[in-house]
N, C-alpha and C positions, 0 to 999 in steps of 0.2 A: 504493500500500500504506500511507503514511505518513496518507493520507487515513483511510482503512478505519481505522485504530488511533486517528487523533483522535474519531471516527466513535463508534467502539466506548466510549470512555473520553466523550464526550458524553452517552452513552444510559447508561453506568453512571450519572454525575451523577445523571440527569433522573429515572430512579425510585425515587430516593430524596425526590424532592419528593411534598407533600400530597396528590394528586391522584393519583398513581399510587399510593400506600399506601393511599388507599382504594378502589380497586379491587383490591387486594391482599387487604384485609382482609375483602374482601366475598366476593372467589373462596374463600379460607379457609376462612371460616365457612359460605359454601354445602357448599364440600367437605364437611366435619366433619359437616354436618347431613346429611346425603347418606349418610354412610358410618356414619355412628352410628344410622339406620335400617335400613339393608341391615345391620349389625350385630345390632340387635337382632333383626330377623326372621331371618335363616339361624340364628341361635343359636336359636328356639323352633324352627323348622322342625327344625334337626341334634336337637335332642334330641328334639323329639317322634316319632326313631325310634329311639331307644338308650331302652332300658328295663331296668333292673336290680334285682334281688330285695334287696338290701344298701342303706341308705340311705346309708352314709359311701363306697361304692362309687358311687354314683349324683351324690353331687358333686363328687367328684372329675374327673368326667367334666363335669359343668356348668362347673366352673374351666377344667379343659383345652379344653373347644369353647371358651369367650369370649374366652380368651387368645389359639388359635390363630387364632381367626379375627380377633380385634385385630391381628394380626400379619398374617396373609394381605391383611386390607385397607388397611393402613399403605403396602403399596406402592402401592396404587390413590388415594395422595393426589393426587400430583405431576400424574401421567395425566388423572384428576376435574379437576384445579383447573385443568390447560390446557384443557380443555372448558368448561369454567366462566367462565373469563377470556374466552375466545372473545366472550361475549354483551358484553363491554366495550370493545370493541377499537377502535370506531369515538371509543369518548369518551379513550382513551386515544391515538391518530392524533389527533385536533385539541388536544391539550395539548401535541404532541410538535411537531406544524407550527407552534402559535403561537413556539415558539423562531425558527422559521428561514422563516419566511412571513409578510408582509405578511397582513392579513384579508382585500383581495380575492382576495386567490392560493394560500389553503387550499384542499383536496381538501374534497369533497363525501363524505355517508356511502353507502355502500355498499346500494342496497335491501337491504330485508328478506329478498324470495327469493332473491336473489342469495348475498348474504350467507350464508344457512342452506344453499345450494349447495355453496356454496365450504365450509365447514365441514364438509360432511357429504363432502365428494370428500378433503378435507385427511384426516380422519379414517381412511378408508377404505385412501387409499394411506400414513400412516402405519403402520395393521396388517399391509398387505401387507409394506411394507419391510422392520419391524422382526421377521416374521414370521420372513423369511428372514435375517435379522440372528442371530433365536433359535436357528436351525440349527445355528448355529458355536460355540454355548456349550462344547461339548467340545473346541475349540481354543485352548489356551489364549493370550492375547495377541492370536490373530489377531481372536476376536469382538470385543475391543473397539474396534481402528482397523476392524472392517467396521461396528460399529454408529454407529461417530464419521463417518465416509464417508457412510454411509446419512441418517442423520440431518441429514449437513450438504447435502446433495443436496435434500434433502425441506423441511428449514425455509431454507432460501435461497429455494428457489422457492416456499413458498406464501406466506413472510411479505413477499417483494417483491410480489409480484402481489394481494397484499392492499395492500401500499401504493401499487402505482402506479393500480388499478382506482378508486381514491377522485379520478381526474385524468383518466381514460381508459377506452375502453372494454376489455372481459375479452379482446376479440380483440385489441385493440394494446398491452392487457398482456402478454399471452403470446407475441406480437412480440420485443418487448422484451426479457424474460424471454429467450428464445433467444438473442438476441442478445449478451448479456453472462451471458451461463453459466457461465463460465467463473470472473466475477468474484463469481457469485453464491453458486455455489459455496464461493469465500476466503469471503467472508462469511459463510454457511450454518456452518462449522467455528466460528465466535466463539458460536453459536446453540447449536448440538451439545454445546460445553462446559458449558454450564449445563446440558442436560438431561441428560449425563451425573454431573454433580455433585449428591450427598444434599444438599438444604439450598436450591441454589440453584436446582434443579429447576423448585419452584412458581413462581418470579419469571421462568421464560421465556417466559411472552408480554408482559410487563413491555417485558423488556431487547429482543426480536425487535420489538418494537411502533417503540419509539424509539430501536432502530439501524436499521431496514429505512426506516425511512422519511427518516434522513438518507443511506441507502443511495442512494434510490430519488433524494433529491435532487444527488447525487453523479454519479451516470450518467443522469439525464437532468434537466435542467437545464432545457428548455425547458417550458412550460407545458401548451400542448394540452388544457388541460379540457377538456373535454365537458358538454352541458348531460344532466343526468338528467328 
């Protein structure tokens, strides 16, 4: 456990270096450009079905749609920007191993289809999760340790198996993965907090990138690359 905590306060350090703020910067700004399109267009779309005979009546409603929907899409930053960082992940894993790896002994990047696989399955049983996660909003208290559970279940297993796949094949990751479940789990909760935190949300494949992968070198220790 005392491991996991040095673990976790290492990976805070480390993205605060050059190299991860600019993959920071760059999910951001994709974000914001992303969402300030989809902004503009549902704002012509919503009003080009609200039509009113009054003109001081007729902006009013222009203010109220741009507002509301600045706000509807203000939560879709965090979510956007983890999508978003996804595409850097592999440049963010080899800044985090040159810490704790010799050059012959870094992890390899992850193919392209592979990759968008693994993305597109992460994604998927995210919604599912957090689907059933959103069921519970009327309890109050309870939905938040079931979305903190859910969540730490979900990013322990995909952000290890994204780090050990870079050393191993996707079947001796998920070996693996089973195998220390338990401990992936502790882990996955260090994850879970930032997503559940305003603020610190966007920085969670930051902080999951380069504590998973001191994770990864924690519990297994031995090398076994595989050649790609």
């Amino acid at each position: 456990m005392t491991q996991m905590f040095d673990a976790a306060v290492a990976a805070l350090r480390q993205i605060m270096t050059p190299p991860f703020r600019v993959v920071l910067f760059k999910s951001l700004g994709m974000t914001l450009l992303l969402l300030a399109l989809a902004w503009a267009g549902l704002d012509r779309f919503a009003l080009s079905y609200v039509m009113v005979n009054h003109p001081w009546l007729q902006m009013a409603l222009t203010y109220a749609t741009g507002v509301g929907l600045f706000f509807a899409l203000a939560f879709f930053i965090a979510p956007i920007s983890l999508v978003i960082s996804g595409l850097f992940l592999d440049d963010l894993a080899d800044v985090a191993e040159s810490e704790l790896y010799p050059p012959d002994q870094r992890g390899t990047a992850i193919p392209i289809g592979q990759a968008i696989w693994m993305g597109l399955r992460f994604a998927a049983i995210s919604a599912i999760v957090n689907f059933f996660a959103l069921l519970l909003l009327l309890l109050p208290g309870v939905n938040a340790i079931v979305f903190l559970l859910a969540n730490a279940y979900l990013f322990g297993r995909e952000y290890f198996l994204f780090a050990a796949t870079r050393y191993r094949s996707l079947r001796e990751a998920e070996e693996l993965r089973r195998r220390f479940a338990p401990q992936l789990f502790f882990a996955g909760l260090f994850i879970a907090v930032f997503v559940m935190t305003p603020g610190l949300n966007v920085i969670t494949p930051l902080f999951g990138v380069a504590f998973m992968t001191r994770i990864h070198r924690m519990l297994a220790p031995e090398r076994n690359m595989r050649a790609r």
